[in-house]
C-alpha positions in Angstrom: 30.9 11.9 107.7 30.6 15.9 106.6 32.3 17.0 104.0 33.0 20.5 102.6 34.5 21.9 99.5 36.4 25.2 100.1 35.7 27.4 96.9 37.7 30.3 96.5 36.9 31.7 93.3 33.3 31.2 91.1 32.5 28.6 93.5 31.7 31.5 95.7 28.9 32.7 93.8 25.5 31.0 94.4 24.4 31.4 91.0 27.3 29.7 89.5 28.1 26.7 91.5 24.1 25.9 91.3 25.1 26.0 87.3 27.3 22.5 88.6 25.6 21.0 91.4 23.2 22.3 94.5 25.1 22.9 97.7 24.2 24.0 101.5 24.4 27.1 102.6 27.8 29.0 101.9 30.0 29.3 105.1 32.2 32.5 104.4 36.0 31.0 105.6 39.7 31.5 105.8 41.9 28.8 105.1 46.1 29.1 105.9 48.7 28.0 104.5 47.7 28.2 100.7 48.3 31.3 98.1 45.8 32.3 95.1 46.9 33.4 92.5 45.4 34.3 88.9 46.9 31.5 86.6 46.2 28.9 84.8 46.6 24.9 85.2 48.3 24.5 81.3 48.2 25.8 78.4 45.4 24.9 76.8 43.2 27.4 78.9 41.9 30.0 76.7 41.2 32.3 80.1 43.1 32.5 82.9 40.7 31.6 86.3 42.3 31.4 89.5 44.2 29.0 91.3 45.2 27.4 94.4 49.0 26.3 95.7 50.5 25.5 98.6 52.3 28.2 100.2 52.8 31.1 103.0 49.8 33.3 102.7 46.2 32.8 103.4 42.7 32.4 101.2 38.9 33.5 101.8 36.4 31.8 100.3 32.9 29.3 101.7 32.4 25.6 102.7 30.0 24.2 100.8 28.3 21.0 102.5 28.5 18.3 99.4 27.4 14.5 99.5 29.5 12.1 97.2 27.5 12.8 93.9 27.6 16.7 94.2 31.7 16.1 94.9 31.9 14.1 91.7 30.1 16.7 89.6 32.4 19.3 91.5 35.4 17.3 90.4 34.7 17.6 86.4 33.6 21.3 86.9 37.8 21.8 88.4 38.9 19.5 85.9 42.8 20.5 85.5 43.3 20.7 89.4 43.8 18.2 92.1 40.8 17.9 95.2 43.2 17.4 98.2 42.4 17.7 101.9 42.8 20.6 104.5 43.6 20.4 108.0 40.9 21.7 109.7 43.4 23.2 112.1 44.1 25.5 109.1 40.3 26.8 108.5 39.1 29.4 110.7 35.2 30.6 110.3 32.8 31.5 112.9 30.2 27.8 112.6 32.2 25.3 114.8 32.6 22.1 112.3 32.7 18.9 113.2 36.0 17.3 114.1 35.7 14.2 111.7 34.6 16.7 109.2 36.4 16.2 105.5 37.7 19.4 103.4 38.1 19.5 99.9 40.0 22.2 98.4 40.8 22.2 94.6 44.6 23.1 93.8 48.0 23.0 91.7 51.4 22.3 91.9 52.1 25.4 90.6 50.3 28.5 88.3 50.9 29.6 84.5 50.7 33.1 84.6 48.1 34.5 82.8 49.3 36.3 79.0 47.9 38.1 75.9 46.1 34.7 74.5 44.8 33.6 78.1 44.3 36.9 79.9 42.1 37.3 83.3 38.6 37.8 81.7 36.3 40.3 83.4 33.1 38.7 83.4 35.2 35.6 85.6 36.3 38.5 87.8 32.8 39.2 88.1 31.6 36.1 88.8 34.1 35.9 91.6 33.4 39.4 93.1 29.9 39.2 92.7 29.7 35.9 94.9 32.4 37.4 97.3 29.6 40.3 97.8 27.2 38.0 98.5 28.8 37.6 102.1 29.9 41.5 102.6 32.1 44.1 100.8 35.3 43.4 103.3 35.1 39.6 102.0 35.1 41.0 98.5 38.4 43.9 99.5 39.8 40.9 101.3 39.6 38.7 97.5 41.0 41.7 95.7 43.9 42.0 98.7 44.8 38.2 98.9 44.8 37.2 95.3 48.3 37.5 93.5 48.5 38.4 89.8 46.4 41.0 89.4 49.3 42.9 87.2 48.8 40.6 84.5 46.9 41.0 81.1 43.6 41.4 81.6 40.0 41.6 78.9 36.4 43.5 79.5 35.1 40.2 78.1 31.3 41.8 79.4 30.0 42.8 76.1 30.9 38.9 74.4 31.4 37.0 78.0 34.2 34.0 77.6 33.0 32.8 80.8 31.2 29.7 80.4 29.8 29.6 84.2 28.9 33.0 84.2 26.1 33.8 86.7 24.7 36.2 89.5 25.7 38.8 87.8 23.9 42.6 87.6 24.2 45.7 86.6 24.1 47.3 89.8 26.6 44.4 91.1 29.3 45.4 87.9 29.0 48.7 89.5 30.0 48.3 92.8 33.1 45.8 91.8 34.1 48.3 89.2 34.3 50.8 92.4 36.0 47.7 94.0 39.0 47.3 91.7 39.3 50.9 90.5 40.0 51.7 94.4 42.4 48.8 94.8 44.1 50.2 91.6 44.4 53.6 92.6 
């Protein structure tokens, strides 16, 4: 049997994920019926990544092709969050998968909003963006338009990064998700 992981948020950036465990090729997706959101799992998370719930709404991110000791090393790399499965009736990309294909998708029952000691860090956002832009610059508007929470307190972390799985990340890349956000914020 195949079986993915759907990564929606570092997990979307080569460099990153290969910081965890080698995958296949990334296979840009959409998956309905869940909401992201910037939050945290509990309280003990001194950043605030993203997260995954249940819910009306709809998230981009990649399959990742994984055998059972990548999906292991996956699992401690989420740590905090629960791996269920995803109707594949709910994923929509352009490679046809296989119908006894298995999805993994890392979530929570619900999100902590991020706050002054556990803000949204910017070299995570950068991790994230940078990885999104690794498929095309839509992908990376359609992250910034389909993530919830972006209101929330937020830290230019890039000069002492907090972000332990920091990776894939240039100069010339912080400059076009600076353009990014800024026009999303406008």
């Amino acid at each position: 049997m195949t079986q993915y992981i759907f990564g929606y948020g570092s997990l979307m950036n080569s460099a990153s994920r290969k910081l965890t465990g080698q995958t296949s090729t990334a296979i840009p997706a959409v998956v309905h019926g869940f909401c992201r959101y910037w939050g945290k799992v509990d309280d003990s998370y001194v950043l605030a990544p993203l997260v995954v719930t249940k819910g009306k709404g709809l998230v981009n991110g990649v399959l990742l092709q994984v055998d059972d000791a990548q999906l292991i090393e996956f699992d401690r790399r989420e740590r905090g969050y629960q791996r269920i499965s995803i109707n594949l009736a709910d994923i929509g990309c352009e490679e046809a998968l296989s119908e006894s294909a298995q999805i993994w998708i890392y979530v929570t029952e619900q999100a902590l909003p991020p706050c002054s000691l556990s803000p949204i860090v910017q070299t995570y956002v950068d991790t994230v963006l940078a990885g999104c832009l690794e498929v095309s610059e839509h992908f990376a508007q359609q992250f910034i338009e389909h993530t919830i929470g972006w209101h929330h307190p937020r830290e230019n972390d890039r000069a002492a990064p907090k972000y332990g799985n920091l990776a894939g990340v240039c100069e010339e890349k912080r400059k076009q998700i600076d353009l990014l956000l800024n026009a999303y914020q406008a």
